[in-house]
VOVEX-14177 format. One record per residue (C-alpha): residue in one letter; x, z, y; residue number from 1. Coordinates in steps of 0.02 Angstrom, whole numbers, plus 32768, in hexadecimal, padded with zeros to 4 digits. Layout:
! residues N
+-----+------+------+-------+-----+
: res : east :   up : north :   n :
+-----+------+------+-------+-----+
:   A :    X :    Z :     Y : NUM :
...
+-----+------+------+-------+-----+
This chain:
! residues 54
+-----+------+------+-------+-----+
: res : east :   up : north :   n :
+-----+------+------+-------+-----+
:   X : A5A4 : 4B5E :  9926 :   1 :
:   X : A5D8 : 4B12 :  9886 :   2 :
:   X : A546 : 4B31 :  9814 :   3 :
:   X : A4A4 : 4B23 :  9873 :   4 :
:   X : A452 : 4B74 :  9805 :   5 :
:   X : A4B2 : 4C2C :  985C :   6 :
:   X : A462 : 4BE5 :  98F5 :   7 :
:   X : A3C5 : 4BFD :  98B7 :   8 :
:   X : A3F1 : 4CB2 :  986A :   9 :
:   X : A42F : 4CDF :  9925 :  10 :
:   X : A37A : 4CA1 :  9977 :  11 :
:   X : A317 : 4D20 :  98F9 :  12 :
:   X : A375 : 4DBC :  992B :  13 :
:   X : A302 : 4E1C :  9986 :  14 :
:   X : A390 : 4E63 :  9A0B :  15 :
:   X : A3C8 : 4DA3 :  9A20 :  16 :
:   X : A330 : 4D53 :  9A2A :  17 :
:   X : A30F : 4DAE :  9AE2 :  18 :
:   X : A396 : 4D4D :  9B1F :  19 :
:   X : A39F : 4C98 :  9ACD :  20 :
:   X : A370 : 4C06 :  9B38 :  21 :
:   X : A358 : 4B56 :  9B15 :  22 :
:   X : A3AD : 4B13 :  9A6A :  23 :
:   X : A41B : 4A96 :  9A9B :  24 :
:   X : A456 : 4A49 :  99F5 :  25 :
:   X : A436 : 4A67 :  9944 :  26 :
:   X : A4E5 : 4ADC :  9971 :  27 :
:   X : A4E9 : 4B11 :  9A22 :  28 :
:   X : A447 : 4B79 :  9A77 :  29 :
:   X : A44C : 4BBB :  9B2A :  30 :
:   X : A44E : 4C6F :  9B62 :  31 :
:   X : A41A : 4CDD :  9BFA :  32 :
:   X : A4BA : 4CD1 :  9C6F :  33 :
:   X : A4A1 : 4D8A :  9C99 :  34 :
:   X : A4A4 : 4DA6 :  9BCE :  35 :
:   X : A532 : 4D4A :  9B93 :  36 :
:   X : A5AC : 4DEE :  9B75 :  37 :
:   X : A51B : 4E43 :  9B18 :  38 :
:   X : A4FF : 4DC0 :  9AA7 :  39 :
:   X : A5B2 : 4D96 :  9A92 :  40 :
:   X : A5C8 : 4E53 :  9A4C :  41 :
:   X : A526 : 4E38 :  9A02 :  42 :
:   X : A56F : 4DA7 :  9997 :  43 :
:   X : A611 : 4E11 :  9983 :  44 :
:   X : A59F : 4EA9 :  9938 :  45 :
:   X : A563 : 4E25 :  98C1 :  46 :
:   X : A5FE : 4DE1 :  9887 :  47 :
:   X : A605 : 4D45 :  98E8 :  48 :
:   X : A68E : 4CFB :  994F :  49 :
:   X : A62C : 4C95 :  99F1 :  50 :
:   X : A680 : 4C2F :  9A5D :  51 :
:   X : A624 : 4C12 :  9B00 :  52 :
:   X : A61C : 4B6D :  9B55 :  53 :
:   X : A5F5 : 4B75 :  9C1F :  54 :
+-----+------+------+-------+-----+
């Protein structure tokens, strides 16, 4: 993420939250392997554009 302050927008949404891990970075937080396509067209819902790292 470029603005870490989005980061912290993403970890108060309550149907994110269930599946946020560890924060990795003031830009990068980890998420539920099972999860990662429903938060990816979570994000998407939202207006976002993630990229995901493996």
């Amino acid at each position: 993420m470029q603005d870490p302050l989005l980061l912290e927008e993403i970890e108060r949404d309550p149907v994110l939250k269930a599946f946020l891990g560890e924060r990795l970075s003031e830009r990068c937080i980890a998420v539920q392997p099972q999860a990662v396509e429903d938060v990816v067209k979570r994000l998407q819902t939202l207006g976002h554009m993630p990229r995901v790292l493996e």
